[in-house]
N, C-alpha and C positions, 0 to 999 in steps of 0.2 A: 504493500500500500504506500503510494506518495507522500512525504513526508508535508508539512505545510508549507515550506520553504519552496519546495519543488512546485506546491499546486501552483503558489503563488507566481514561480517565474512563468510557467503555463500560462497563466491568465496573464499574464504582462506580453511576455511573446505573440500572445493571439491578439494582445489589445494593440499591438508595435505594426502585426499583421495587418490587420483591418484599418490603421489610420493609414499606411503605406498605400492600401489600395484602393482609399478614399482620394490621398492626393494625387493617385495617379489618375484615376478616374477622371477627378475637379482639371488639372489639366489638361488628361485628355480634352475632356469635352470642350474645354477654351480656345485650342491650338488646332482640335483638325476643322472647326467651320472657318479659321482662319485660312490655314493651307489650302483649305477648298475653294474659296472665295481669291486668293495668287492663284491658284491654277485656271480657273475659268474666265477671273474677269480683271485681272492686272494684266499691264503693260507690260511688253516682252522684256524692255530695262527692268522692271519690276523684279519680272523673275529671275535675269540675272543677277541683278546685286541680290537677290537672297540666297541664290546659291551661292556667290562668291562670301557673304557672310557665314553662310554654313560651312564653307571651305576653310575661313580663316581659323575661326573657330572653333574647327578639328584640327586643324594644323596648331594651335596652341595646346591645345588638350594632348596633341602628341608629346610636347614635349617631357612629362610626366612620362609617358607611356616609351620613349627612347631607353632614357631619360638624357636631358640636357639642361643646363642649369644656365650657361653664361649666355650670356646678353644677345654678344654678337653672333653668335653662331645658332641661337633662338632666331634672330632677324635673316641671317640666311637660308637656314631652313625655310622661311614663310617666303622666303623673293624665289626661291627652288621651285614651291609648292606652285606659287602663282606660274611661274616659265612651265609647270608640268603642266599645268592646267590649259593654256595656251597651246601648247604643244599637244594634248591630249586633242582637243577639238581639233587642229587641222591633221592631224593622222590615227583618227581614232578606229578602224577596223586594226590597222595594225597594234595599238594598246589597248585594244577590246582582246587582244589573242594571247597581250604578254600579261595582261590583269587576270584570264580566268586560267592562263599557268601559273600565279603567283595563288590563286587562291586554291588549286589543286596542291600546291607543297602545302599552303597553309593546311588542308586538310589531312593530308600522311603528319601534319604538324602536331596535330591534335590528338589526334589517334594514338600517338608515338609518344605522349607526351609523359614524362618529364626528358626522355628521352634526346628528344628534339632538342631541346634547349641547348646541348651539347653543340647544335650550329644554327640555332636560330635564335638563342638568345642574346646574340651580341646587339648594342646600340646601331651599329651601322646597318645590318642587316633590316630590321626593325626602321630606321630611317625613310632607306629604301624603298621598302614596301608599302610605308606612308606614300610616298610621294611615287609611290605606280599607281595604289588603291585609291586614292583618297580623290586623287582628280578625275580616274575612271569612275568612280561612281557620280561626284556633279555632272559629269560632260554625258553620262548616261540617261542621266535625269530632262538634260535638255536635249537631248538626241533624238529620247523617247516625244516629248511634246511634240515634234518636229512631223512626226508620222502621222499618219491616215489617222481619225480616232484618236490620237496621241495624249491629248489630254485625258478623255475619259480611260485609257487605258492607265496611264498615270494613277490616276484615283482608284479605279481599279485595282490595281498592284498593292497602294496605301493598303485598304482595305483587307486583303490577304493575307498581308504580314501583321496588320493590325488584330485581327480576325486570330490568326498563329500565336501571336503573344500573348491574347488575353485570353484564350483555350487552355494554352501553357498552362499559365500562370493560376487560372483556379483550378483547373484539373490537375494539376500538380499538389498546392496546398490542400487539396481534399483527399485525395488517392495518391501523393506520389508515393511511394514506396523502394521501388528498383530505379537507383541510380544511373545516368545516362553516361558519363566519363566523371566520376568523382573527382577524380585528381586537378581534373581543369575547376566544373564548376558543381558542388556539392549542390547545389538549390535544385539543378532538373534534372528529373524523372525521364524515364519510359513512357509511364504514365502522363504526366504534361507535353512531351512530343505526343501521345497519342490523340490528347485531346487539341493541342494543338491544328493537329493535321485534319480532323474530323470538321471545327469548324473555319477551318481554311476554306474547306473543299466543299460545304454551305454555301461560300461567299463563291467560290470556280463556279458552282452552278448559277446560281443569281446571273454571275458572270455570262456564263455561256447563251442562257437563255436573252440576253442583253447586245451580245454581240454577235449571235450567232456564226462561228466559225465553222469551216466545211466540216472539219475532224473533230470528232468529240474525245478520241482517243490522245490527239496530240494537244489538245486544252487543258484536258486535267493532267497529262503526262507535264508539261512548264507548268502548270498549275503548284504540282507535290514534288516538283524538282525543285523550283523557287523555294519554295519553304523550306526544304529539306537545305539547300544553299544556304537560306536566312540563318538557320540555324547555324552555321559554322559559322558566318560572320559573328553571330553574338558568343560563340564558343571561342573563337580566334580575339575576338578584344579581351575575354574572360584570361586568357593565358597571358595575353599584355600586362593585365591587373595585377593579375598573380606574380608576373614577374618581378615586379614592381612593387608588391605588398599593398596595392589601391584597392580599396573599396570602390570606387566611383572615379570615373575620369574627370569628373566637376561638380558642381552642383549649379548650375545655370537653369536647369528648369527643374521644377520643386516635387518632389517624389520619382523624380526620374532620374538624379542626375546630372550628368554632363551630355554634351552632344552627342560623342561616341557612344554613350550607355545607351542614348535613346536610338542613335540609328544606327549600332550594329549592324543588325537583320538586313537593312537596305542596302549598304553597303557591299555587303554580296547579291543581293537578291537583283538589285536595279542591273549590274551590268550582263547575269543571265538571261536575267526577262527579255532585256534587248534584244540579246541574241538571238533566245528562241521567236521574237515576235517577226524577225529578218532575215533570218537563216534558216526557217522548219516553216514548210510550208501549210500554217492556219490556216488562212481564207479566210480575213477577217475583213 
């Protein structure tokens, strides 16, 4: 029988729960009519200075996650990050090919892990792939606008991952049980991957029925590959953290975090989605 002390951290832990998932909630709700509202009816400057805000913004939060301390070589990294970005738009099939080979090692990365760290946890390495990923997924986000449908696939996509995380995240706290890669991130389950992917793939149908694609099989196939991707990107910053003894890459938006906490998942997911939306014949 639990001692008092014990019930009590219980009921503290469950009460630390529930407000966590309140502010995540209270900000969800603030920030995606906002997002919705830039995607549909802001100015294409619009939407670029907010990605380049989001860009900077990760690019600071890297430097925790390198880690880098001095000044000047913090201010290089961010003129790097800006030149990759640049660089990323005028030759982006060819950095669409070397980003989702940077996130294939990241994935033997994970798996492997602590393993890995033996040549992936050095600061330069870690730099690097800051500045392969970090512009490939802005320049994928406006790549994606660019297309047929572009936007609404955009929100779309939001949605999925949006859908994945918050399946996770209660299916998890209610049933997790059987841990996913302990070593990276103790919090997710089997269990929360499962429920994850169940109401992803609610939203792929909505989806389908919305957009009607020729193939129904290759819809929900990028449909549970996206997700299944999302997932390593929030595993892959997890192991940044870790490395690094972080809790949180920031705290800039409240129950969430930092940037990278809040858009891991994207970060891999937007430059797949691309792919498969241009390279796998949908029929959208």
């Amino acid at each position: 029988m639990p001692s008092g002390q014990e019930g009590l951290g219980k009921f503290h832990n469950l009460n630390k729960g529930k407000t966590m998932f309140m502010q995540r909630l209270i900000t969800t709700l603030i920030l995606a009519p906002l997002v919705l509202l830039a995607i549909f009816y802001a100015p294409s400057w619009i939407l670029w200075g907010v990605v380049l805000v989001i860009l900077l913004l990760a690019g600071m939060e890297c430097f925790k996650l390198i880690p880098v301390d001095n000044l000047t070589v913090q201010a290089c990294f961010l003129i790097f990050l800006l030149m990759c970005f640049w660089a990323c738009g005028y030759f982006y099939p060819y950095w669409l090919s070397v980003g989702l080979l940077v996130w294939l090692l990241n994935g033997l990365a994970i798996v492997t892990y602590p393993r890995s760290q033996n040549y992936w946890g050095y600061p330069i390495v870690v730099a690097i792939a800051s500045l392969i990923l970090l512009p490939l997924f802005t320049q994928s986000l406006i790549q994606i606008s660019f297309l047929q449908q572009g936007k609404e696939l955009l929100v779309y996509l939001l949605f999925l991952i949006w859908a994945s995380d918050i399946g996770a995240y209660l299916t998890g706290k209610q049933w997790g049980k059987h841990k996913l890669i302990p070593k990276v991130s103790p919090g997710k389950s089997w269990e929360g991957v499962t429920g994850g992917v169940i109401l992803a793939m609610i939203v792929a149908t909505l989806g389908y029925y919305y957009f009607i694609p020729y193939s129904i099989y290759i819809w929900f196939g990028l449909a549970l590959s996206t997700v299944v991707i999302s997932i390593f990107g929030d595993l892959f910053i997890s192991i940044l953290k870790r490395r690094c003894q972080l809790k949180d890459t920031g705290n800039i938006i409240p129950g969430h975090g930092g940037i990278l906490d809040r858009l891991d998942s994207l970060i891999a997911a937007l430059p797949w989605f691309y792919f498969g939306l241009t390279y796998i014949p949908l029929g959208i």
